[in-house]
C-alpha positions in Angstrom: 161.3 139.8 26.2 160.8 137.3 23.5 159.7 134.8 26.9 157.2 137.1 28.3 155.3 137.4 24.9 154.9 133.9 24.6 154.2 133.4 28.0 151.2 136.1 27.7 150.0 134.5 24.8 149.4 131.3 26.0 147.7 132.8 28.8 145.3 134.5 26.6 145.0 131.5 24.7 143.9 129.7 28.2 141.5 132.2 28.8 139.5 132.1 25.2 139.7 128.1 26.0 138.2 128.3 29.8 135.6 130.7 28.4 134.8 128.7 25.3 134.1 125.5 27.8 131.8 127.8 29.7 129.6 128.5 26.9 129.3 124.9 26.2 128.4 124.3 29.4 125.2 123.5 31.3 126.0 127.0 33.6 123.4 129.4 33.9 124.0 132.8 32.1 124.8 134.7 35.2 127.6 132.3 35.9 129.1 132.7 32.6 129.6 135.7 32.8 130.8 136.0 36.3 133.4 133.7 35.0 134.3 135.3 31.7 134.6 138.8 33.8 136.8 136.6 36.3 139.1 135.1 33.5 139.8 137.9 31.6 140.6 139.8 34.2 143.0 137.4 35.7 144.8 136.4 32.3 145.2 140.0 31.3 146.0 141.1 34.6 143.2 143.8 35.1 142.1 145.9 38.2 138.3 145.2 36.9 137.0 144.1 34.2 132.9 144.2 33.4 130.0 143.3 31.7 127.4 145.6 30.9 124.5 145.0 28.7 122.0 147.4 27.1 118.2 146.7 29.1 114.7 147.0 27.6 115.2 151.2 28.2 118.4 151.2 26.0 120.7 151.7 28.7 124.2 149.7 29.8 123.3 147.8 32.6 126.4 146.5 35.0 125.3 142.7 34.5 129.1 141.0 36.0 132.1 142.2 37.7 135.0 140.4 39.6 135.4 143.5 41.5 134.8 143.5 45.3 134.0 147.1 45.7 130.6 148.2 46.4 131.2 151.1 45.3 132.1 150.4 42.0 129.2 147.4 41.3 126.4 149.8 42.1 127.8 152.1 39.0 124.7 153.9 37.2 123.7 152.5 34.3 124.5 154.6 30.9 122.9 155.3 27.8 123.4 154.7 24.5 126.3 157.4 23.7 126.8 158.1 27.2 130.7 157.5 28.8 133.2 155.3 27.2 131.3 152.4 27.1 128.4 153.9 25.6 130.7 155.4 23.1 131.8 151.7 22.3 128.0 150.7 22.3 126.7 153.2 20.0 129.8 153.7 17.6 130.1 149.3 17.6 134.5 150.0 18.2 136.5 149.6 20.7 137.1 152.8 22.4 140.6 153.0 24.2 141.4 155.5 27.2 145.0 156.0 28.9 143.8 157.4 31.8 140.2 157.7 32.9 141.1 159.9 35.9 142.3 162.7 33.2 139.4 161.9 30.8 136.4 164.0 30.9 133.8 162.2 28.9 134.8 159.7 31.7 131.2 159.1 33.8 132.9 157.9 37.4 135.7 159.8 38.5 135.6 159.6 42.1 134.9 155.4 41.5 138.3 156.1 39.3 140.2 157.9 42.1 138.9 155.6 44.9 139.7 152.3 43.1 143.1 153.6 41.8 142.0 152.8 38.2 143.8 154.0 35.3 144.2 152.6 31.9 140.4 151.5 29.9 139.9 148.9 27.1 135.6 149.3 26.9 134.8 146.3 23.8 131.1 146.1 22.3 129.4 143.0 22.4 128.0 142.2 18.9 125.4 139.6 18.0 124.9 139.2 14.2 126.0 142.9 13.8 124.2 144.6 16.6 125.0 145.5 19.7 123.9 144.1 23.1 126.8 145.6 25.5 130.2 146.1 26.2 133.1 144.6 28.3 134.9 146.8 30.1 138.6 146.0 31.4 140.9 148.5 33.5 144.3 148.6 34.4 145.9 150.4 37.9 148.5 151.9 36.0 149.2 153.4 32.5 149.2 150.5 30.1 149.2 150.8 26.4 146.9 147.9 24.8 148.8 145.8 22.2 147.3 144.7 19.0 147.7 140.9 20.1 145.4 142.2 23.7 142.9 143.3 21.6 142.0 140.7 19.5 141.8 138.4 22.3 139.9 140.6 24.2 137.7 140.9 20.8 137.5 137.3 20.8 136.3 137.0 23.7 133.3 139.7 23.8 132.4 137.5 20.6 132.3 134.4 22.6 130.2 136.9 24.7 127.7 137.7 22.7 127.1 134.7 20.9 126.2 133.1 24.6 123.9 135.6 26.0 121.9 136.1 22.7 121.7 131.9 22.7 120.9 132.2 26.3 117.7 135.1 25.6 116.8 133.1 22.1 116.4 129.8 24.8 113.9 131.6 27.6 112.0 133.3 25.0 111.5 130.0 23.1 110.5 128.6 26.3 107.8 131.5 27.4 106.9 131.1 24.0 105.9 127.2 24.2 104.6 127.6 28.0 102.4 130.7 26.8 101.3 128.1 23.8 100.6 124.9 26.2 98.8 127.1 28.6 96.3 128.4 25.3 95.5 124.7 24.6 95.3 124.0 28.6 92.5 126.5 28.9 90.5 125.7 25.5 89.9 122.0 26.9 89.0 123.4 30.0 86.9 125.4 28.5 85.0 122.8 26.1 84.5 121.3 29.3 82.6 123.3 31.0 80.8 124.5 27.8 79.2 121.0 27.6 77.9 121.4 31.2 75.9 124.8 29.7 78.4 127.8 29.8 78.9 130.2 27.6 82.6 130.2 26.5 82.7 133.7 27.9 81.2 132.4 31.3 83.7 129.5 31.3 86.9 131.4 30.9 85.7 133.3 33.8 85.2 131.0 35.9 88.7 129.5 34.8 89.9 133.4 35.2 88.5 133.5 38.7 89.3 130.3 40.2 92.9 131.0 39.1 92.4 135.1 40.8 90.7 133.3 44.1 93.4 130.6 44.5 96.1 132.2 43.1 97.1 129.7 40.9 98.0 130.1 37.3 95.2 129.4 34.7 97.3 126.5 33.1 96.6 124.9 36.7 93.1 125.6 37.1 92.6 124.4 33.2 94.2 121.2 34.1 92.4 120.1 37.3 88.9 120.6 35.2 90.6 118.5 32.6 91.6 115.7 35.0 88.3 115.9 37.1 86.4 115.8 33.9 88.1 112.8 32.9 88.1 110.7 36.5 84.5 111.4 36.1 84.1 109.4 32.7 
């Protein structure tokens, strides 16, 4: 007995160190978390596990799943409150269930029945105090969760969290600079043509409507009138 604890320690302690050398990683976000979803469920030897996170209407959306069935990755997304894991969302626990089948509050019974799922471990994923989703991880039979499983599995929606709020804090960053560069694009062009007797209302138009007849961004448009202008100095 003594054995088999240590032996599912360590492999719970291989799966926070696999997923903490994804997050430092040069992987894009979806592949993270296709392998976090992967991991965990391996090392804790789970039917599925899941990866939801709330979208811009408040709901859970199913972001990554190891799980092969169709059935089960085209799941409805939830609201705030809704099912288990909106439970988890909106209360910020972990919400513990022994056996979805016989749970009503339970949103996908016949996705229970058909998959043979059983036990549910449903984990919010916390950035600096609020919530951005949960992680969800089933057994196929009735399995009570120990203390040790949960802080690893808490650990691990940690790890989460801290890498998909990085990840949005980097592309919003980024739109923001592009939307900046693009601004400063378009003023030069538009001093340009200015000095060849626009108004600066007729030169973003025409700016506006070369981009609209070539369908180009403006940030391309502003730059070819800034490098014309200056092969023609």
């Amino acid at each position: 007995m003594a054995e088999k604890k240590v032996s599912s320690q360590m492999k719970q302690i291989e799966a926070l160190s696999k997923i903490s050398q994804a997050i430092s990683s040069d992987l894009y976000l979806e592949d993270i978390l296709r392998l976090i979803v992967t991991v965990t469920a391996e090392v804790m030897n789970s039917k599925i596990c899941s990866l939801m996170l709330l979208n811009e209407r408040g709901e859970l959306e199913l972001k990554a799943t190891q799980a092969v069935s169709e059935a089960y990755r085209k799941k409805p997304s939830l609201k705030l409150g809704e099912g288990i894991a909106g439970k988890a969302a909106r209360e910020n626990k972990p919400v513990i269930v022994p056996d979805v089948k016989e749970e009503s509050s339970y949103m996908s019974q016949d996705i229970a029945v058909r998959e043979g799922l059983c036990s549910l471990l449903s984990l919010p994923l916390a950035a600096k105090g609020k919530v951005i989703g949960v992680l969800n991880l089933y057994t196929s039979s009735p399995h009570k969760f120990t203390k040790s499983e949960i802080a690893t599995l808490t650990a691990v929606a940690n790890q989460s969290a801290v890498v998909i709020e990085n990840s949005r804090l980097l592309v919003q960053t980024k739109v923001v600079q592009e939307e900046l560069e693009t601004r400063k694009l378009v003023e030069r062009a538009k001093g340009i043509l200015m000095k060849q007797g626009l108004s600066e209302q007729e030169a973003f138009r025409k700016i506006q409507k070369k981009s609209m007849d070539l369908r180009k961004p403006m940030k391309d448009i502003a730059e070819a009138i800034i490098l014309t202008s200056e092969i023609e100095k």
